[in-house]
C-alpha positions as CSV (number, residue, x, y, z in Angstrom):
1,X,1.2,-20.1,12.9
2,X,0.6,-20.9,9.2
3,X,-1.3,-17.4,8.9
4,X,1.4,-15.4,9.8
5,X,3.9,-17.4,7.4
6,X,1.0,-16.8,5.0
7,X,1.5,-13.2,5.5
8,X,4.9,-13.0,6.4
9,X,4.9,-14.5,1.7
10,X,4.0,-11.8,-0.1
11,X,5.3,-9.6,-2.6
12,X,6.7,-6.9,-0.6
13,X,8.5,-9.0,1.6
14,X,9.9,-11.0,-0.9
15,X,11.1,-8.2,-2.7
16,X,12.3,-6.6,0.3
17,X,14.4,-9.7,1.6
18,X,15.5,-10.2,-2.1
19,X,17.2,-6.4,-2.4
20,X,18.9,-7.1,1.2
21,X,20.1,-10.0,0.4
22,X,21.8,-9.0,-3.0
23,X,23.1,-6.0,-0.8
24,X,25.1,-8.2,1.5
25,X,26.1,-10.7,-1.3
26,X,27.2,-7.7,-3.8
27,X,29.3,-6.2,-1.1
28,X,30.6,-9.2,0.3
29,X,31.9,-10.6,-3.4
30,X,33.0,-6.6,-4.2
31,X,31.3,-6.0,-7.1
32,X,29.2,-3.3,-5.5
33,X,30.3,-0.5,-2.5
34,X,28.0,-0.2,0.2
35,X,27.2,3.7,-0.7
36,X,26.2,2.6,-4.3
37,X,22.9,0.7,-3.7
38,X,22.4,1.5,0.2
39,X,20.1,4.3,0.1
40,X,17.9,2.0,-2.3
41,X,17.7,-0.6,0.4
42,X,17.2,1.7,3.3
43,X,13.7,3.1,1.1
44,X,12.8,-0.7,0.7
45,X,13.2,-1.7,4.2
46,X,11.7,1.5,5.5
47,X,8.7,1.2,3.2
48,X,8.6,-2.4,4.3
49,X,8.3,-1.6,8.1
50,X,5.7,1.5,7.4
51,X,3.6,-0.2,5.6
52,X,3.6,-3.4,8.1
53,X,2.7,-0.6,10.3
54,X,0.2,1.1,9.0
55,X,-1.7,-2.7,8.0
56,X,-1.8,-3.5,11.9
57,X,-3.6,-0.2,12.6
């Protein structure tokens, strides 16, 4: 269990949970609209999942 918490802490993910969470909280206070910063966290996540991916394989 502690591995994969281990693994699940590193810089990607951090940065990848830290852009999606400023996503919800910009839109939610309406300083941001969604279109502005989505595609930037659609790349993140989807780099995030392809390279979880591709270190499996």
């Amino acid at each position: 269990m502690k591995e994969k918490i281990a693994k699940l802490i590193d810089v990607k993910t951090i940065v990848t949970f830290i852009l999606v969470g400023a996503l919800i909280g910009f839109i939610a206070t309406g300083k941001l609209e969604a279109k502005e910063i989505t595609p930037l966290a659609t790349m993140a996540v989807s780099f995030f999942f392809a390279v979880k991916l591709t270190d499996k394989k």
